[in-house]
DSSP file (Angstrom, degrees, kcal/mol; ACC not computed):
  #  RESIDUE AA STRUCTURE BP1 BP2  ACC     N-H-->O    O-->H-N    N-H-->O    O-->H-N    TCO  KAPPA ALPHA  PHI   PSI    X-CA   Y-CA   Z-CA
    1    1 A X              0   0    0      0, 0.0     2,-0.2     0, 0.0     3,-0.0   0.000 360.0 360.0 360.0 141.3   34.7   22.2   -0.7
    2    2 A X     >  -     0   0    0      1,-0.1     4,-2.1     4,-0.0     5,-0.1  -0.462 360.0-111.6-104.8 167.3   36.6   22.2    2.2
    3    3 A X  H  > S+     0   0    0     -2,-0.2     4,-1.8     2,-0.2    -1,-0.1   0.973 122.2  54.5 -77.3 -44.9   40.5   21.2    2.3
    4    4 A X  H  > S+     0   0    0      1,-0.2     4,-0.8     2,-0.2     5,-0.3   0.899 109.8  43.8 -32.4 -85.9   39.3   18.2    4.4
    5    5 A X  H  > S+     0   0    0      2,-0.2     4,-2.4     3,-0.1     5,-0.2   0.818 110.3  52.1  17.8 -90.2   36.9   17.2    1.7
    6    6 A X  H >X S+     0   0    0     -4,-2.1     3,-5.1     1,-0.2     4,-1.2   0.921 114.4  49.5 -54.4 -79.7   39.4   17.8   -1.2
    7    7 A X  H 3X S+     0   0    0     -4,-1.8     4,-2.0     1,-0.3    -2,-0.2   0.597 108.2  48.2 -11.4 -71.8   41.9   15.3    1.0
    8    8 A X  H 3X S+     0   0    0     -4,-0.8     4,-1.9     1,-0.2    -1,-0.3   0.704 117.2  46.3 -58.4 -25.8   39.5   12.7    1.5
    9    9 A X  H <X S+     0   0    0     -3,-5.1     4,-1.9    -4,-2.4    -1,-0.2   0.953 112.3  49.4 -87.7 -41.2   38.9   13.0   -2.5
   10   10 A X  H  X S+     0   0    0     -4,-1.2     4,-0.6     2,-0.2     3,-0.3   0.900 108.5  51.8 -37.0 -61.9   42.2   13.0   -3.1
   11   11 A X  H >X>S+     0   0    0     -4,-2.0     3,-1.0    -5,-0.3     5,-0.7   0.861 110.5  55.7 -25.0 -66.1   42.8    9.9   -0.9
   12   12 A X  H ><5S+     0   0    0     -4,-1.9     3,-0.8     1,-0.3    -1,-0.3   0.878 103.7  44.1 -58.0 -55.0   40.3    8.4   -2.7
   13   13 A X  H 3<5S+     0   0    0     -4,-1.9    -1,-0.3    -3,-0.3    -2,-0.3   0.432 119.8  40.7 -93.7  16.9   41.3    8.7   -6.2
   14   14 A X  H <<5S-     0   0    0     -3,-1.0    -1,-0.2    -4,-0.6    -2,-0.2   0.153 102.7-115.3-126.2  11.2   45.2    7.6   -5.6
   15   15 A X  T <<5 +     0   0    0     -3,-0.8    -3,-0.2    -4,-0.7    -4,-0.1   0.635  68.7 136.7  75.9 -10.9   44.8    4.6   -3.0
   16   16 A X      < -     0   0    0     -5,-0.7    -2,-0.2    -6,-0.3    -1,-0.1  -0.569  64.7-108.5 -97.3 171.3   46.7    6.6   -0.1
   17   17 A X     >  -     0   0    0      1,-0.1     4,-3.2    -3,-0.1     5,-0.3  -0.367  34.9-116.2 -81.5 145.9   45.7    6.6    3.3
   18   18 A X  H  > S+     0   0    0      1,-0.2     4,-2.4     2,-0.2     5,-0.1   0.887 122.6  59.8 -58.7 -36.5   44.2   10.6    4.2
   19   19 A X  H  > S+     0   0    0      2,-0.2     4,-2.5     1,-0.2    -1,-0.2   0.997 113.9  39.3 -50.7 -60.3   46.9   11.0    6.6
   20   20 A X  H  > S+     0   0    0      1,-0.3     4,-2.9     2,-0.2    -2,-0.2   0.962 119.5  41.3 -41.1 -58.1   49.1   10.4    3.3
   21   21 A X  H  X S+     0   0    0     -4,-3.2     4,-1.9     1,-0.2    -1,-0.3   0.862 110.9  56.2 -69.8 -23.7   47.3   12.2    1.0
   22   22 A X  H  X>S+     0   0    0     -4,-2.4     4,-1.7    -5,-0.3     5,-0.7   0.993 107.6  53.6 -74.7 -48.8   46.7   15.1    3.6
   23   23 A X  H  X5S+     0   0    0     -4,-2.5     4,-1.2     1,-0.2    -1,-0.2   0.825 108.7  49.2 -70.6 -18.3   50.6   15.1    3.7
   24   24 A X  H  X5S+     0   0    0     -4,-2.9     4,-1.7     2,-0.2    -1,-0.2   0.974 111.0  49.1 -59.1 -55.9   50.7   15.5   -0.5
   25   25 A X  H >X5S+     0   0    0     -4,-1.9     4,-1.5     2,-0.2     3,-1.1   0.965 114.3  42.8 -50.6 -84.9   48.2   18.4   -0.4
   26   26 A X  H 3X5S+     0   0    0     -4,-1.7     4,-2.8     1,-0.2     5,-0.5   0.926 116.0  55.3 -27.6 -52.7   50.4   20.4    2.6
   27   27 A X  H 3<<S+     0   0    0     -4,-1.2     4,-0.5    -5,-0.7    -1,-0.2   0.994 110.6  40.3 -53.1 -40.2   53.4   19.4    0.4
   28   28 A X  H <X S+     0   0    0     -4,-1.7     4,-2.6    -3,-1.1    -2,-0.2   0.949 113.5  55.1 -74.5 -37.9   52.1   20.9   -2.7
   29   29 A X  H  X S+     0   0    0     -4,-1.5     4,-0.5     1,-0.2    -1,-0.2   0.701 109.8  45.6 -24.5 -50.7   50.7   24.1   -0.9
   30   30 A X  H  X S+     0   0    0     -4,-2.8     4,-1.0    -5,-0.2    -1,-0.2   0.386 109.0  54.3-112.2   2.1   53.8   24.9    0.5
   31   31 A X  H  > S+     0   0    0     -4,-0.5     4,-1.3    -5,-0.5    -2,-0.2   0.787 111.7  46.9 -76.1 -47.2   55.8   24.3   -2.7
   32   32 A X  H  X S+     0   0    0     -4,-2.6     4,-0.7     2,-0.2    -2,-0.2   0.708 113.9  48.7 -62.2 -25.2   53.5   26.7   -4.5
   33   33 A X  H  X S+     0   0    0     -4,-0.5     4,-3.3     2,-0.2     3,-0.2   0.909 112.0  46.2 -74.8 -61.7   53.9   29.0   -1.7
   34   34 A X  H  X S+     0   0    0     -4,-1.0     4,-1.2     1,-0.2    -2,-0.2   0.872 110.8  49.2 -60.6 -22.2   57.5   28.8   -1.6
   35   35 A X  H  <>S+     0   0    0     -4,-1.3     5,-2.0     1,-0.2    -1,-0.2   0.900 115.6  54.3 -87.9 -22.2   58.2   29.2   -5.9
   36   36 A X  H ><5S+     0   0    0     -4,-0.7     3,-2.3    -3,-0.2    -1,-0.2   0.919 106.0  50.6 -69.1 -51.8   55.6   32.5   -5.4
   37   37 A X  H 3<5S+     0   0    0     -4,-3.3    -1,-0.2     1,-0.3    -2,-0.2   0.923 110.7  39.2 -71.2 -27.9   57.5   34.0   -2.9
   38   38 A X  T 3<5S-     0   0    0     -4,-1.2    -1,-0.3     2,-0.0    -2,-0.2   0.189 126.3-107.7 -91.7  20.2   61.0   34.1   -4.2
   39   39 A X  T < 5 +     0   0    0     -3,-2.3    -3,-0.2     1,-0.2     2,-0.1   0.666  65.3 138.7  71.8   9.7   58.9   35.0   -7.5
   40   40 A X      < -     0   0    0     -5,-2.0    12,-0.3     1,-0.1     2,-0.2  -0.313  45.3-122.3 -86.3 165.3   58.7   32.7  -10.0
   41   41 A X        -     0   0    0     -2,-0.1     2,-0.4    10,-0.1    10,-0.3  -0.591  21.1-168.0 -94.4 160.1   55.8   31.5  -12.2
   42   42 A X  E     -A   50   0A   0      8,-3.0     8,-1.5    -2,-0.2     2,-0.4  -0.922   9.9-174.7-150.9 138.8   54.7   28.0  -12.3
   43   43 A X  E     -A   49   0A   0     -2,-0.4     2,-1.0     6,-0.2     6,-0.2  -0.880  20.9-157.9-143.0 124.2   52.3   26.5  -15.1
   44   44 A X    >   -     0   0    0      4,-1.8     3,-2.9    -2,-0.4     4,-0.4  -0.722  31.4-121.1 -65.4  82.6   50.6   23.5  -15.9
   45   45 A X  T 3  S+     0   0    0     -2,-1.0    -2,-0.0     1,-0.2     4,-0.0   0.054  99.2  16.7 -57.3 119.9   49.5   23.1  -19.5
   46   46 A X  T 3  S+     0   0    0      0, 0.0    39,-3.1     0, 0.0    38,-0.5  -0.380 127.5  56.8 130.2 -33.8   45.8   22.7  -19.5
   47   47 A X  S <  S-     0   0    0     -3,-2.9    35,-0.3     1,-0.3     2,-0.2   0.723  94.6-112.6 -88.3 -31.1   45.4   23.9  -16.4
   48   48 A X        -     0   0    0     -4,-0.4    -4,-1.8    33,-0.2    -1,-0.3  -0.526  26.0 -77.3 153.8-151.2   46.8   27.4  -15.6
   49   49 A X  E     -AB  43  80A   0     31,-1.8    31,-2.0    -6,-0.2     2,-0.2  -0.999  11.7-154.2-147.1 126.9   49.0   29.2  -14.0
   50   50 A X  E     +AB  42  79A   0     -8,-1.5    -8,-3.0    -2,-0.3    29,-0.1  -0.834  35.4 134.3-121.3 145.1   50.2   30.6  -10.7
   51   51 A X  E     - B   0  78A   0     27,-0.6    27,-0.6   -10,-0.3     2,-0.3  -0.959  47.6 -93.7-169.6-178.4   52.4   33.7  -10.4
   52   52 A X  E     - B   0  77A   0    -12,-0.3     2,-0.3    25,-0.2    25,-0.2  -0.693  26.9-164.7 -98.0 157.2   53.0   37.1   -8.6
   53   53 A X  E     - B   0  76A   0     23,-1.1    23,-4.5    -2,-0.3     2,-0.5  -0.987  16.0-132.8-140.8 131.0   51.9   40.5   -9.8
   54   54 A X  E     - B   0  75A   0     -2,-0.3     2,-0.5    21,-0.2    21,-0.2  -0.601  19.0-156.2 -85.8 131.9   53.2   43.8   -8.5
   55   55 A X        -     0   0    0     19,-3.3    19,-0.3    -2,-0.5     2,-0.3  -0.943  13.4-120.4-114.8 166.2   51.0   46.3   -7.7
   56   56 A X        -     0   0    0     -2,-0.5    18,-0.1    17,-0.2    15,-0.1  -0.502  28.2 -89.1 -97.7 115.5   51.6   49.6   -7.6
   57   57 A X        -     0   0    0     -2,-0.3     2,-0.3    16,-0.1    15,-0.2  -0.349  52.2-168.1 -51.7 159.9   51.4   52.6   -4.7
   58   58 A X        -     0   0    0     13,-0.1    13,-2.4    -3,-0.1     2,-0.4  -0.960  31.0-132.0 174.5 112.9   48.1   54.1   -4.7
   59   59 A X  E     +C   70   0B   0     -2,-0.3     2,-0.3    11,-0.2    11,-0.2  -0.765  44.1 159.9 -88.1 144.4   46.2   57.0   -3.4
   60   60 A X  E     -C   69   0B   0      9,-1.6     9,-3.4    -2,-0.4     2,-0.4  -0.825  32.0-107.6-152.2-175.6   42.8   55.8   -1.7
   61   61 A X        -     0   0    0     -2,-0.3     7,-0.2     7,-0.3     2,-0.1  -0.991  23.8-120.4-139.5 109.8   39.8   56.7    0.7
   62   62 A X     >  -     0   0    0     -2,-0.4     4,-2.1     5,-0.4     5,-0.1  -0.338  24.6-143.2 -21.1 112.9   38.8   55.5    4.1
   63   63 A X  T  4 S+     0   0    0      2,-0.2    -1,-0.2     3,-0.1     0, 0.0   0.725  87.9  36.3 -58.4 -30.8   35.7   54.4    3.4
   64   64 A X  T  4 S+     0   0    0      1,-0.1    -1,-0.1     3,-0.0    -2,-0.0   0.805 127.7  30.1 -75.4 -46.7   34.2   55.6    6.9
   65   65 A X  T  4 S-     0   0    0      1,-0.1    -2,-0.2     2,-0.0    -1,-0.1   0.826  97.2-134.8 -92.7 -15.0   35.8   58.7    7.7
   66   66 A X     <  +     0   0    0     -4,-2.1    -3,-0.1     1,-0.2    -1,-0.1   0.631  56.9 150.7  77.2   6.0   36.3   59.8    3.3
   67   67 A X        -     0   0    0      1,-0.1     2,-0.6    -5,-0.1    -5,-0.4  -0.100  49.2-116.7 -87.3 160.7   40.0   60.8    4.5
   68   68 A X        -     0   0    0     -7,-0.2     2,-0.4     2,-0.0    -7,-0.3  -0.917  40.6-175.8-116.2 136.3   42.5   60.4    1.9
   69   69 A X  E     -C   60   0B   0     -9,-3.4    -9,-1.6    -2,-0.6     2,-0.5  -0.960  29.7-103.4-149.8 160.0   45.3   58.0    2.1
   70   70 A X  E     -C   59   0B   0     -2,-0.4     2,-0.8   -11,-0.2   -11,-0.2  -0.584  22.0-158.1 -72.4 107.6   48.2   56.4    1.1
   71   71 A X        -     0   0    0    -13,-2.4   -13,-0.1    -2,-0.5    -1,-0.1  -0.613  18.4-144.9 -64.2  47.7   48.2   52.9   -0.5
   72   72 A X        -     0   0    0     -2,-0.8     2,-0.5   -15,-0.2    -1,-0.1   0.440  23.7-100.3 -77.5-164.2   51.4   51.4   -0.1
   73   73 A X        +     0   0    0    -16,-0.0     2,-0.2   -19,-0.0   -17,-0.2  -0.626  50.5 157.0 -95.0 129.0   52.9   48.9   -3.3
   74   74 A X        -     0   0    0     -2,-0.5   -19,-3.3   -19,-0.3     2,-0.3  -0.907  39.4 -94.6-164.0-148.1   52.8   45.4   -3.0
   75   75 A X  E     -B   54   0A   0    -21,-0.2     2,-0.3    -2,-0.2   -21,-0.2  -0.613  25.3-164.9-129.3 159.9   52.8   42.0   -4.5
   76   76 A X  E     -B   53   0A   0    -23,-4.5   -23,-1.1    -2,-0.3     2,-0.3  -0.996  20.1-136.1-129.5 134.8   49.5   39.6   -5.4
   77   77 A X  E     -B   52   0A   0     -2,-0.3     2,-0.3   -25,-0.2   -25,-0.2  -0.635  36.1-174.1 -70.5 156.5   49.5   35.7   -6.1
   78   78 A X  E     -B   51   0A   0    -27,-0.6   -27,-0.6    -2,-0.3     2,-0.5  -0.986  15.8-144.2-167.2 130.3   47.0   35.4   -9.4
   79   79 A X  E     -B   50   0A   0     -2,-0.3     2,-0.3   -29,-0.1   -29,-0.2  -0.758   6.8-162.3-101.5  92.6   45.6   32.1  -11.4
   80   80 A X  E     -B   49   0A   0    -31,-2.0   -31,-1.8    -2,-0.5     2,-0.3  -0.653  20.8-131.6 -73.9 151.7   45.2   32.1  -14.9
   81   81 A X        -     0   0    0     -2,-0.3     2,-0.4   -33,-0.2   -33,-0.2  -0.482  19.1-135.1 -90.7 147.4   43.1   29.5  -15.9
   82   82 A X     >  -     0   0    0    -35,-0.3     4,-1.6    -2,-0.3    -1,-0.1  -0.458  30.0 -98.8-105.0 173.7   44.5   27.7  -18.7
   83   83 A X  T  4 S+     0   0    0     -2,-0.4     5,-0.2     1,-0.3   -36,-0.1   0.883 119.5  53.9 -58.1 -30.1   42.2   26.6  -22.0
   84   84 A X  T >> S+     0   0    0    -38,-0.5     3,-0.9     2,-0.2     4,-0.8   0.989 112.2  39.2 -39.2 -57.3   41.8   22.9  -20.4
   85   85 A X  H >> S+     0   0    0    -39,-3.1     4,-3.1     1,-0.4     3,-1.2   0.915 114.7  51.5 -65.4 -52.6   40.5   23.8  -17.2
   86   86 A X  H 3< S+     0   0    0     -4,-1.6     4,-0.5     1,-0.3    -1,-0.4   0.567 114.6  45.7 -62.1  -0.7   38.3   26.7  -18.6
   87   87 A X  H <4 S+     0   0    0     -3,-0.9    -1,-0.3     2,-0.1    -2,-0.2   0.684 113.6  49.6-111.1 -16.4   36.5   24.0  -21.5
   88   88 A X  H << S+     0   0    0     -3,-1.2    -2,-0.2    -4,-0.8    -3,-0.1   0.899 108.2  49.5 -92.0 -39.8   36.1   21.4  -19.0
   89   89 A X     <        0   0    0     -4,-3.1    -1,-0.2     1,-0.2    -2,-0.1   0.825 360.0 360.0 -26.1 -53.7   34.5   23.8  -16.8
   90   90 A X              0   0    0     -4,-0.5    -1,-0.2    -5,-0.2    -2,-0.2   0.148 360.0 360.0 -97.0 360.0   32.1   25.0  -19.8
């Protein structure tokens, strides 16, 4: 499904106009984006949970050339899925 798609579905199940609903979707995006970057967790019981995870510096291998190199450390957004999502799913 494409973010158009999910709009139009959105749209659909709340009565607003796509223009509206596109601007709900963007809103929520970049709310989740912003509480991730300063680091914070955010969850929705039933549904999961977005937050950041550090990774670690790292020694690794060019995959072409077999050369060995250095990884540096940084950070990953991660979902768990929370027990709703995952039964409704199943």
């Amino acid at each position: 499904m494409t973010k158009a798609e999910f709009v139009a579905k959105v749209a659909e199940k709340t009565d607003l106009k796509k223009v509206e609903a596109e601007k709900a979707v963007n809103a929520f995006l970049e709310t989740v984006s912003e509480i991730l970057k300063a680091g914070d967790k955010i969850s929705f019981t039933g549904f999961g949970s977005f937050e950041v995870s550090e990774r670690a510096a790292r020694e690794g291998r060019n995959p072409q050339t077999g050369e060995k190199m250095q990884i540096k450390a940084s950070r990953a957004p991660r979902f768990k899925v929370g027990k709703g999502l995952k039964d409704a799913v199943n």
